[in-house]
VOLO-197603 format. One record per atom (N, C-alpha, C): residue in one letter; x, y, z. Coordinates in steps of 0.05 Angstrom, whole numbers, plus 5000, padded with zeros to 4 digits. Example, Ala and Ser with C-alpha at 12.3 -4.5 7.8 and 13.67 -1.06 7.14 Angstrom:
a526448865156;a524649105156;a526449345156;s525749555142;s527349795143;s525850015157;
REM end
This chain:
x314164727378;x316164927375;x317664877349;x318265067341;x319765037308;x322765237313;x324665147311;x327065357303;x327965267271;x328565517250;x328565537230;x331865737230;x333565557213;x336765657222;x337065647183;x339065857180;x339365797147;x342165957148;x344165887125;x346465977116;x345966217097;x347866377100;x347866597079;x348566407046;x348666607037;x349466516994;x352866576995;x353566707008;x356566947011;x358566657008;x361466777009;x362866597017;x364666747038;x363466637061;x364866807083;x365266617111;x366466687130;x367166537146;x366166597178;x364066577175;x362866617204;x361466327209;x361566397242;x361366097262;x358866247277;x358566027293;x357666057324;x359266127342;x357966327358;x360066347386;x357766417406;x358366337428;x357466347457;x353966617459;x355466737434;x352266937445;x349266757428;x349166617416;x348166497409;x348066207420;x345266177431;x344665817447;x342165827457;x342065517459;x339165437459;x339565277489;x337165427494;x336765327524;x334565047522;x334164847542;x332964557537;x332064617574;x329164607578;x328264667601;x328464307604;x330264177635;x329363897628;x328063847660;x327063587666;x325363587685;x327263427711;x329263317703;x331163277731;x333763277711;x335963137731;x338263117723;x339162867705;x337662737703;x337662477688;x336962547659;x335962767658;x334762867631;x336962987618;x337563227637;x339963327634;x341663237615;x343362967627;x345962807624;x344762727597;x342562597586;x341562387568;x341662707546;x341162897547;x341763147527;x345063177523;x345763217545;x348063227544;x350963077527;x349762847528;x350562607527;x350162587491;x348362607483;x348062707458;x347762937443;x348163117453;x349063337438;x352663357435;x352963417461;x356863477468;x357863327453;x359763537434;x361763437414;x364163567429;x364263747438;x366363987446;x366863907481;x368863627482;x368163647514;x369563847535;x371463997528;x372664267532;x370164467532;x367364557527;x365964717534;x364964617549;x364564347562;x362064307586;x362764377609;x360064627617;x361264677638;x359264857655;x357964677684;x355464787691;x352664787679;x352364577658;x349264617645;x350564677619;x351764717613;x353064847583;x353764547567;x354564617534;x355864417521;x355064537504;x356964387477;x357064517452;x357064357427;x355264257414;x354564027390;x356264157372;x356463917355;x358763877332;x358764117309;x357364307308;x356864497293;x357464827303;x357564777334;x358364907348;x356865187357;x354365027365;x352565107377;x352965067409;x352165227422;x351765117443;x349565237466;x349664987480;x346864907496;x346364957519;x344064997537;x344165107564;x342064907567;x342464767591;x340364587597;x340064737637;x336864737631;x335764797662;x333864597672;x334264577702;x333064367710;x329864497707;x328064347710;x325064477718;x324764727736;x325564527758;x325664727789;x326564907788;x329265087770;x330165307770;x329765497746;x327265317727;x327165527705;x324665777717;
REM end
């Protein structure tokens, strides 16, 4: 799988927000935490499978069994 992310040329001020995220199918909960654990910069977004890396992305992690 390849994701390909790039900046505009502009000088303008747009972020990430919530409608934009990457989901991580993981195979138990141990997987989960070990993503979690390294991505989360933002510990005020974790919340239910959610978190938000230092760029301010953020992430949806699903167990196997419920994807």
């Amino acid at each position: 799988m390849v994701f390909v992310a790039m900046d505009n040329g502009y000088d303008a001020e747009f972020t990430f927000n919530e409608a934009f995220s990457l989901i991580i199918n993981c195979k138990d909960q141990k997987e989960i935490d070990c993503f979690r654990e390294k991505l989360s910069a933002v510990p005020e977004a974790e919340s239910c499978g959610w978190c938000k890396d230092r760029f301010g992305v953020s992430w949806r992690f699903f167990p196997s069994d419920c994807a």
